[in-house]
C-alpha positions in Angstrom: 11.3 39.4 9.2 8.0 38.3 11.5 8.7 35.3 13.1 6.0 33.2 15.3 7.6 31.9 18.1 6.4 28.3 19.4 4.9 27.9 22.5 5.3 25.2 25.0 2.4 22.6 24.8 1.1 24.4 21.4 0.8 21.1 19.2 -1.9 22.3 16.5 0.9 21.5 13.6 2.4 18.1 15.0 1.7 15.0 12.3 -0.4 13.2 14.9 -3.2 15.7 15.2 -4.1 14.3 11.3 -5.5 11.1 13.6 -8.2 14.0 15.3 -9.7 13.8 12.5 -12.8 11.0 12.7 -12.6 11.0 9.0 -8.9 10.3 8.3 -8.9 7.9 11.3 -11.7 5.7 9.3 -9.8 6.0 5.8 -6.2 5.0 7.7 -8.3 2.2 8.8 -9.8 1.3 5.7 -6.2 1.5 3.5 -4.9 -0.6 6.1 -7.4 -3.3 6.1 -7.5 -3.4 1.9 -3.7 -3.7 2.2 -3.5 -6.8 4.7 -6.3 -8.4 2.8 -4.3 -7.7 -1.2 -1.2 -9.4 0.6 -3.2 -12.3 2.4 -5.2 -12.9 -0.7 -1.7 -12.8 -2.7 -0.1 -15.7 -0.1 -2.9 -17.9 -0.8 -3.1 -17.8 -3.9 0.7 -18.7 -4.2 -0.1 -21.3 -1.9 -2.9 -22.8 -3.4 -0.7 -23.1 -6.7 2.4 -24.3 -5.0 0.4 -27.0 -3.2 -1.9 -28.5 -6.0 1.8 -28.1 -9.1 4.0 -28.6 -6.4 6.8 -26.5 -8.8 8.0 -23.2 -8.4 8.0 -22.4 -11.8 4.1 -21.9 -12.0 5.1 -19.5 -9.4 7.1 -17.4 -11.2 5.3 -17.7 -14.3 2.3 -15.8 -11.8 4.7 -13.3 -10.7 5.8 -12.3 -14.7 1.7 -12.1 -15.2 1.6 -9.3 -12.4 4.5 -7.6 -13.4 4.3 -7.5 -17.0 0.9 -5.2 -17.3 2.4 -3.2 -14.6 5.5 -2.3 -16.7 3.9 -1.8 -19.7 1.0 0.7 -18.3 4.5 2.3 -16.4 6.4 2.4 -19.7 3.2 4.0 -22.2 2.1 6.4 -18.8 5.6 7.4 -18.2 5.5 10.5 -20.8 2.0 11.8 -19.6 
C-alpha cells in the first residue's frame, strides 16, 4: 500500500486554509452577521413584549408560535 508521507511545514490540507479563500471568508462573514442580527432581533422583540404586558405568559405563548410550525414542517418533512 502507497502511503504519502507528510512533510514538515506542508499545511495545504489543515481546516484553516478554507479562510484563504476570499470567497468563503466573505460568506463566514455574512452567516455570522445574519446570525447575530436573528438573535438580537429575537431579544427585542421579547423585550418589547415583556415591557409593554409586563407577563411572561405572552412570552411563552411567542415561543409555542415559533416552535409549533417548526415541528410540524419537521414531523410532515421527516419521511422525505
Amino acid at each position: 500500500m502507497l502511503q504519502t508521507v507528510k512533510k514538515r511545514g506542508d499545511d495545504r490540507n489543515m481546516p484553516i486554509n478554507v479562510f484563504r479563500n476570499r470567497n468563503f471568508r466573505s460568506l463566514w462573514f455574512v452567516t455570522i452577521v445574519s446570525a447575530s442580527g436573528y438573535a438580537v432581533g429575537n431579544v427585542v422583540i421579547e423585550w418589547i413584549i415583556y415591557a409593554t404586558t409586563h407577563t411572561a405568559l405572552l412570552l411563552t405563548l411567542l415561543g409555542v408560535a415559533e416552535f409549533v410550525p417548526m415541528l410540524t414542517i419537521g414531523v410532515l418533512r421527516a419521511p422525505w
